[in-house]
VEXDREN-2710 file (C-alpha; in Angstrom, 1 decimal):
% VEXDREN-2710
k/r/px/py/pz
1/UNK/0.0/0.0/0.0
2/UNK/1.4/3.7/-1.4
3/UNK/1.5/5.5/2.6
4/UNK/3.6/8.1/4.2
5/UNK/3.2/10.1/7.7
6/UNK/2.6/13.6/8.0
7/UNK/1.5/15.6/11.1
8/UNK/-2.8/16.2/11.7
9/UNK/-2.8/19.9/12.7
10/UNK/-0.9/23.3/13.9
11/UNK/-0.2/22.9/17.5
12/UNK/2.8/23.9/19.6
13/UNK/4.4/23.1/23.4
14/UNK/7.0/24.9/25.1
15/UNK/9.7/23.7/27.9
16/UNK/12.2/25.9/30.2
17/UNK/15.9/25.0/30.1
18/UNK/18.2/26.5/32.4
19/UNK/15.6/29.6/32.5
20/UNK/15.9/29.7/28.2
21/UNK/12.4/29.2/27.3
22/UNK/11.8/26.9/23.9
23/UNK/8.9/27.0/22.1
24/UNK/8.1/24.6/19.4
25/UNK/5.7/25.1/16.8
26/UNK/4.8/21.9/14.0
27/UNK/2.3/22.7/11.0
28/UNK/1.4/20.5/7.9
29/UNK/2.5/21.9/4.6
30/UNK/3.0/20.9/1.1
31/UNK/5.5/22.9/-0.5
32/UNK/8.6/24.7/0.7
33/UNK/6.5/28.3/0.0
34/UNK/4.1/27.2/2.7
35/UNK/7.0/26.3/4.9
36/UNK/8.8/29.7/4.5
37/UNK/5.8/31.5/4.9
38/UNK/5.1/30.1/8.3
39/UNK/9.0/30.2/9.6
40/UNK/8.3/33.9/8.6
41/UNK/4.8/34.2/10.7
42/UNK/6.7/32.8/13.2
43/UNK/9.9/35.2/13.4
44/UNK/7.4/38.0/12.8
45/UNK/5.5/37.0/16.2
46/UNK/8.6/36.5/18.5
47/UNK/10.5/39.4/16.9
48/UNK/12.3/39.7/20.0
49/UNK/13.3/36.0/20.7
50/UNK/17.1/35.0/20.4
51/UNK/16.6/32.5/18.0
52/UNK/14.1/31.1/15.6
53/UNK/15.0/27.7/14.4
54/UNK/14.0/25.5/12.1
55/UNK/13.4/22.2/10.1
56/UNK/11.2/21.1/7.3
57/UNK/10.6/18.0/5.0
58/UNK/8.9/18.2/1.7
59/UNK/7.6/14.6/0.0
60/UNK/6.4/15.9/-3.3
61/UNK/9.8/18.7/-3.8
62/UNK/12.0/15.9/-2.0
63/UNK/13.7/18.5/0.0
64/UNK/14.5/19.0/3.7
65/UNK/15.7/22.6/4.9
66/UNK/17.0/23.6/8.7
67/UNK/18.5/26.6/10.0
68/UNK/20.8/27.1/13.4
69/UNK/19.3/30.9/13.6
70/UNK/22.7/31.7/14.8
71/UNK/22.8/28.7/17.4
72/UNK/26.5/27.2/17.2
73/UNK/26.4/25.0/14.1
74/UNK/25.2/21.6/14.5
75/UNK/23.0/22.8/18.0
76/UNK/19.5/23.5/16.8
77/UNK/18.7/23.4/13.3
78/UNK/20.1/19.3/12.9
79/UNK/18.4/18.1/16.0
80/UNK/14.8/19.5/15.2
81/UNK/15.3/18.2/11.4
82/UNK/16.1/14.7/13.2
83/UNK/13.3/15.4/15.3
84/UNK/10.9/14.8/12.3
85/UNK/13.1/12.4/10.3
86/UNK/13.0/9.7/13.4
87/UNK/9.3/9.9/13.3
88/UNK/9.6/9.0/9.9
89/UNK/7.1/11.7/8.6
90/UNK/6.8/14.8/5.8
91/UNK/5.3/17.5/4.6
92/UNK/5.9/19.2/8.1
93/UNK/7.6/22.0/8.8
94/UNK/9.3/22.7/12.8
95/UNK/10.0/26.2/14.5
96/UNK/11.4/26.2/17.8
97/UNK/11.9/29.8/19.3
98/UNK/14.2/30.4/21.7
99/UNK/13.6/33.1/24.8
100/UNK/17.2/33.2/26.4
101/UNK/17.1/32.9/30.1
102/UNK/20.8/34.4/30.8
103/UNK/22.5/30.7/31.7
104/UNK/25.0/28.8/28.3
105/UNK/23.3/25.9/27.6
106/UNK/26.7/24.3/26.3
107/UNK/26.6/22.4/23.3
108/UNK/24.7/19.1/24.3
109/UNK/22.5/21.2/26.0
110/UNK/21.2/22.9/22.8
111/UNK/21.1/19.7/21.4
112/UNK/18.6/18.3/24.1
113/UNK/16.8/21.0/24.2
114/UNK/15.9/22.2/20.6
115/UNK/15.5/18.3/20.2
116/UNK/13.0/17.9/23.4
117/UNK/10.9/20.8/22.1
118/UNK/10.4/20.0/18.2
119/UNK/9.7/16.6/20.2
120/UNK/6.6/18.1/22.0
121/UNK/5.3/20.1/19.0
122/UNK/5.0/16.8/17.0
123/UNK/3.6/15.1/19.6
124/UNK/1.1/17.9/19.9
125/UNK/0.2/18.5/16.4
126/UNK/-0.2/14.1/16.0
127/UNK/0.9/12.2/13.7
128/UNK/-1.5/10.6/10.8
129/UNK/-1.2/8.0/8.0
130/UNK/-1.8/9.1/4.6
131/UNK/-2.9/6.6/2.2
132/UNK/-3.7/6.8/-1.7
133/UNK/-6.7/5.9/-2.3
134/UNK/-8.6/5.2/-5.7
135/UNK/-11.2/8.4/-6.2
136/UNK/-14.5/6.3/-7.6
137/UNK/-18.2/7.1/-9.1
138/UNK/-21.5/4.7/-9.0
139/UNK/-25.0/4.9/-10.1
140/UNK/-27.3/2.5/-8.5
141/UNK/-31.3/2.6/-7.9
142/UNK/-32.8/3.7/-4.3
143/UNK/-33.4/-0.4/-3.9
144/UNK/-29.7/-1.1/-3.9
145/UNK/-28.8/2.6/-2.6
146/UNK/-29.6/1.3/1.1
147/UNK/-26.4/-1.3/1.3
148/UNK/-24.0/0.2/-0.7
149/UNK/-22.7/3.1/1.9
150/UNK/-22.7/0.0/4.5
151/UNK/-20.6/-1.9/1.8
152/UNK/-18.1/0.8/1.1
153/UNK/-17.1/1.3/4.7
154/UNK/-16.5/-2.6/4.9
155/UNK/-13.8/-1.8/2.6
156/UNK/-12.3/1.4/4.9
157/UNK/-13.7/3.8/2.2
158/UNK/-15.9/7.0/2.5
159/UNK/-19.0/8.2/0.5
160/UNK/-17.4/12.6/-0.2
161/UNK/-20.6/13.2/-2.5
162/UNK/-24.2/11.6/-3.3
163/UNK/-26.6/13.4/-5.8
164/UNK/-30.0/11.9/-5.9
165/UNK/-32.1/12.0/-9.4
166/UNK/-33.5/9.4/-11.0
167/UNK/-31.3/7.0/-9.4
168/UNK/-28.4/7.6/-6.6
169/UNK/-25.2/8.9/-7.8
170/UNK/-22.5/8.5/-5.2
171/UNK/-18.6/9.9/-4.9
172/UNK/-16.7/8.0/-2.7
173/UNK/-12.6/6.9/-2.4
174/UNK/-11.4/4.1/-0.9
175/UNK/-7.7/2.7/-0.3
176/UNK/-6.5/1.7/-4.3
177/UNK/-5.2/-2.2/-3.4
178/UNK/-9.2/-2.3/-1.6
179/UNK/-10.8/-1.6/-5.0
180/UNK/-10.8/-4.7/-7.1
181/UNK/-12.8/-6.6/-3.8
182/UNK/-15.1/-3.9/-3.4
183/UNK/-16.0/-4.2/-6.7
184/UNK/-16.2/-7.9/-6.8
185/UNK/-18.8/-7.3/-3.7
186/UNK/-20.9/-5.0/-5.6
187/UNK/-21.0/-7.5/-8.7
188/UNK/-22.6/-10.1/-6.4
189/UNK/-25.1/-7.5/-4.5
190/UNK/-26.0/-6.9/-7.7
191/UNK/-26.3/-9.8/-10.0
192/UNK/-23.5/-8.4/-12.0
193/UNK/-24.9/-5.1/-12.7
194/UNK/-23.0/-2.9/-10.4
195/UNK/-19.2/-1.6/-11.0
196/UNK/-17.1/1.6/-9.4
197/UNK/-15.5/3.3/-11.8
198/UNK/-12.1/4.8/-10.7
199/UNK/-12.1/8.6/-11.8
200/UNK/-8.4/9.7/-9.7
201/UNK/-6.4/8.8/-7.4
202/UNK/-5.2/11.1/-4.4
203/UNK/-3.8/10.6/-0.9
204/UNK/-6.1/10.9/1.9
END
């Protein structure tokens, strides 16, 4: 099955080291514009922290971008880009702002640090599964129209649209390696007269 991991929503955490305070904001995006335009959202609100750093990985670009903010090299930018690399996911872009609290860190203390709070942003803004799915249409009368939703979501797929004329007309994807049985289902529901017909395929 075609999957990858991504992150479900904006969220951020925060943690105090030494009396620095770190916060860490996560947020989906798709492209490396989307990604820059939030790093800058972010440096625009905390204007007056230290440091900005951050980390972003883009699947459809295949790029991945970090940035120390002036941290010593190696401190901040590498361990929030491992952060999301050792959860295994993309299209997700990292900020972790930095309010110093007057006490050096030292090097590994960076390290932990910048690492512990892209840590908690992920965690906050949850991980999810993408999966392609095959996009599908299908007519059917208002007889049949009363099992098929039923039999779609015995195959982990989701009605998105249903018009309703002269007969049903439904919209509806499903994971792709899920179609050929679900349409094998439908044949025998429906004496052979039944079939989804695969318009697109998308992630979802």
């Amino acid at each position: 099955m075609n999957t990858y991991k991504t992150v479900r929503q904006f969220a951020s955490d925060e943690l105090v080291e030494k009396r620095s305070r770190f916060i860490g904001y996560c947020k989906p995006v798709t492209t490396q514009d989307e990604a820059v335009a939030f790093i800058n959202e972010i440096k625009t609100k905390h204007w007056d922290a230290r440091h900005n750093v951050y980390a972003y990985v883009i699947r459809s670009e295949g790029v991945s971008r970090y940035s120390d903010d002036n941290e010593p090299q190696g401190t901040a930018g590498i361990p929030v880009l491992d952060a999301i690399r050792k959860r295994d996911i993309t299209d997700c872009v990292v900020v972790v702002t930095r309010y110093f609290g007057g006490v050096l860190l030292g090097a590994g203390g960076l390290v932990r640090a910048y690492s512990a709070a892209a840590k908690l942003a992920i965690d906050a803004a949850q991980e999810r599964e993408m999966v392609m799915c095959s996009v599908c249409t299908l007519s059917c009368s208002y007889t049949m129209y009363g099992r098929i939703p039923a039999l779609i979501a015995s195959f982990d797929g989701m009605v998105d649209d249903s018009s309703f004329t002269d007969e049903v007309s439904l919209v509806f994807h499903l994971p792709e390696d899920k179609l050929p049985a679900l349409n094998k289902a439908l044949s025998e529901e429906s004496s052979g007269k039944l079939q989804a017909a695969e318009t697109d395929k998308k992630y979802f």
